[in-house]
C-alpha positions, 0 to 999 in steps of 0.5 A: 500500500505504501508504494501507491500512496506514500506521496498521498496524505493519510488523514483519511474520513475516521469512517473509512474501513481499513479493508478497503480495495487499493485503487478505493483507498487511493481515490479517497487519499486523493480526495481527502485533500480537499479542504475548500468545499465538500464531497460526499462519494456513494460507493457502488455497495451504497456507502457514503464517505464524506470531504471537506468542510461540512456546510462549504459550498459547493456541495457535490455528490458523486456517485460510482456506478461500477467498483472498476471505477477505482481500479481505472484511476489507480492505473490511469489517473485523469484519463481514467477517470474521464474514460470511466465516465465515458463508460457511465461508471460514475456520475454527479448527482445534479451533472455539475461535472464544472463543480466537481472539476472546480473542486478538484482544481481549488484543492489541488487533487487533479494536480496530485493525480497527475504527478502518479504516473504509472507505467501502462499509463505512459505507455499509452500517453507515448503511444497517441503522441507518436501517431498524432505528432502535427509536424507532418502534414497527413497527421496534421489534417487526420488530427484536424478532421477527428475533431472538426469533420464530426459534422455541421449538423452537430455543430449547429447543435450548440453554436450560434448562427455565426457557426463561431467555435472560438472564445467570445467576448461578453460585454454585458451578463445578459449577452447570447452567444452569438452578440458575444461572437459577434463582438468578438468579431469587432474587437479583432477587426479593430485591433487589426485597423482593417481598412476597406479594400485591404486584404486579410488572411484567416488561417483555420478559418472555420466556418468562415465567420470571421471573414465574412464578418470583416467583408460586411462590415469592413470592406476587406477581401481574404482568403480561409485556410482550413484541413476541414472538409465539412467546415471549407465545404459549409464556410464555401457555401455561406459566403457565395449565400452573402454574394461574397464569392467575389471577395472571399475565398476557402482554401483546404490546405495546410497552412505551411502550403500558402503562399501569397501576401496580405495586408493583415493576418488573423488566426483563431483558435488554430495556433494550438494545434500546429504542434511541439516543435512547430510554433517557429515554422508558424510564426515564419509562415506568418510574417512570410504571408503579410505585406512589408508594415503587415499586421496580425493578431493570434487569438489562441489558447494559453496554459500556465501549467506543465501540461500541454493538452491532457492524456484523455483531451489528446486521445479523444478530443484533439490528437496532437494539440499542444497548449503554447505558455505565452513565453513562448509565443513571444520567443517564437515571434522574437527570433522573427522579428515580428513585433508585440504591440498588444496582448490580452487575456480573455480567459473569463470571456471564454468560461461564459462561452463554454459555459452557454456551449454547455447549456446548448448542448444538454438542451439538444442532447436528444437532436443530436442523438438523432443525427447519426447512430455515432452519438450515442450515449458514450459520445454524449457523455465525452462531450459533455464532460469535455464542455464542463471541464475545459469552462471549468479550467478557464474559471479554476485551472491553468488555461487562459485565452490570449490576443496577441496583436504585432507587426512585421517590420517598421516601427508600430505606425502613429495612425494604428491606435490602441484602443479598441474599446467597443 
């Protein structure tokens, strides 16, 4: 026992028995560090064990299913925790999966799971990494296309009208979705200064919200680099319904295949997905694809933790990812010359978002069943763990949302003003 728990507390419940299976006991030495809050945990024989603080808030219940729950954690950690929930083995009394992960965060329990890594666990973490390294261009689109070629009909399921799969900007509590894309939307636009008849180019532009915005309301012309084909078919077929055909365009490539120059640059939400080893050759790629004085703006998740994507994130949700630290964003665009001008963190902007994606989507749980016998209750249940535990790290864990606004060449222009209020 001692060899799985010696880095774990022993001020375990008075009530815990002493005969109790390892991977159980484990579970409950984790959880006995949470101080803030308070947890009770049913056991698949009906016990209930008790953590935290009696009258704490906030007050969870989970509640295992299937005694090979624990056994799942002890070799797997995290990622079989997730996997177990996958699998309907556990749940939380009221579904508040964001609660529980908060929970977790706040006490520092996921952080003490993280640090037991067992032997079949690195096995199998080694194992995805290997298949899904981006730095070759057929991993690159496969990673893409698990994630983003589920289907539009899904899609539409828990997105706005502007099909925007990216972090919002709320200006008011009472802000829908899609005011908060839309404003998200204006904010880039004037943090770049577009001008009418400049050009923009968007790599991973999605369903082409952002291009389509920029040509309406900004006069631009420009080109989307996507890997998806659902997302460069619809995005396709959005911009000729506008009559922008003449003015915007999809391209499906990858984006160290463009060529070309442009007047301004944007990329949303695409950054995270170029790769260890890669944020060089995307940062050269960008000042390559800008005109001298070009500017641009990433907008692009950020950790400031020692994870890069999660074992269970990177097997089922996005093969390949890899979170940058802003540090390194900066190192990357130094060693390019491309100069910082602004930087901004939106990371409670991105909570709100995943937060009105969640409720979207356990409103349509029974459409999107519908769609396709692929969403069956397994499917569900990883995308709902997976809303309600990254809005969960954006409130408690180490995820931020950052705007990066720079420059190639000459000195930041006096005509390019900084305030971009709304």
């Amino acid at each position: 026992m001692n060899s799985i728990s010696s880095n774990l507390p022993n001020n375990l419940p008075n009530s815990l028995p002493n005969n109790l299976p390892s991977g159980e006991r484990y579970l409950y030495q984790l959880l006995s560090l949470i101080e803030t809050g308070y947890l009770t945990v049913v056991n698949p024989q009906g016990k209930e064990f008790n953590f935290g603080t009696i009258g704490s808030v906030p007050e969870l219940r989970l509640i295992i299913h299937n005694q090979n729950t624990y056994d799942r954690i002890l070799t797997f950690g995290s990622l079989g925790f997730c996997e177990a929930y996958m699998e309907g083995w556990w749940d939380e009394a009221s579904n508040n999966l964001v609660g529980l992960t908060q929970l977790f965060f706040r006490n520092g329990v996921y952080n003490k799971a993280r640090d037991k890594a067992t032997l079949p666990l690195m096995i199998r973490v080694v194992s995805q990494r290997l298949r899904t390294v981006p730095t070759q261009v057929q991993n690159s689109r496969k990673n893409v296309q698990h994630h983003y070629d589920l289907g539009n009909d899904f899609y539409q399921q828990f997105l706005d009208r502007t099909l925007t799969y990216s972090c919002g900007y709320q200006m008011r509590e009472t802000d829908s979705l899609e005011e908060m894309q839309l404003q998200k939307y204006e904010l880039i636009c004037r943090k770049l200064a577009l001008q009418s008849g400049e050009s923009l180019i968007d790599i991973g532009c999605g369903w082409g919200g952002m291009l389509i915005y920029a040509a309406e309301r900004y006069g631009i012309s420009g080109t989307g680099i996507t890997l998806s084909v659902e997302q460069g078919k619809l995005a396709q077929e959005r911009i000729e319904q506008k009559g922008l055909g003449d003015r915007i365009k999809i391209v499906m490539a990858d984006y160290r295949e463009i060529e070309g120059q442009y007047d301004k640059f944007v990329s949303i939400g695409m950054f995270e997905h170029v790769g260890k080893g890669s944020f060089g050759t995307f940062m050269s790629k960008a000042k390559s694809l800008l005109k001298p004085n070009g500017i641009g703006l990433l907008h692009t998740i950020v950790t400031e933790g020692v994870e890069r994507n999660g074992a269970w994130v990177d097997k089922y949700i996005f093969p390949g990812g890899f979170l940058p630290h802003l540090y390194e964003i900066a190192q990357a665009m130094r060693a390019e010359r491309l100069t910082i001008a602004h930087c901004e963190n939106l990371r409670p902007h991105y909570a709100e978002t995943l937060k009105q994606w969640g409720i979207n989507f356990t409103k349509n749980k029974a459409e999107i069943k519908a769609l396709s016998p692929a969403y069956d209750d397994r499917f569900l249940r990883m995308w709902d763990l997976y809303l309600q535990t990254s809005e969960a790290s954006f409130r408690d864990g180490a995820l931020q949302l950052h705007q990066v606004l720079f420059y190639k060449d000459n000195q930041w222009p006096l005509t390019i003003p900084l305030d971009f209020s709304l």
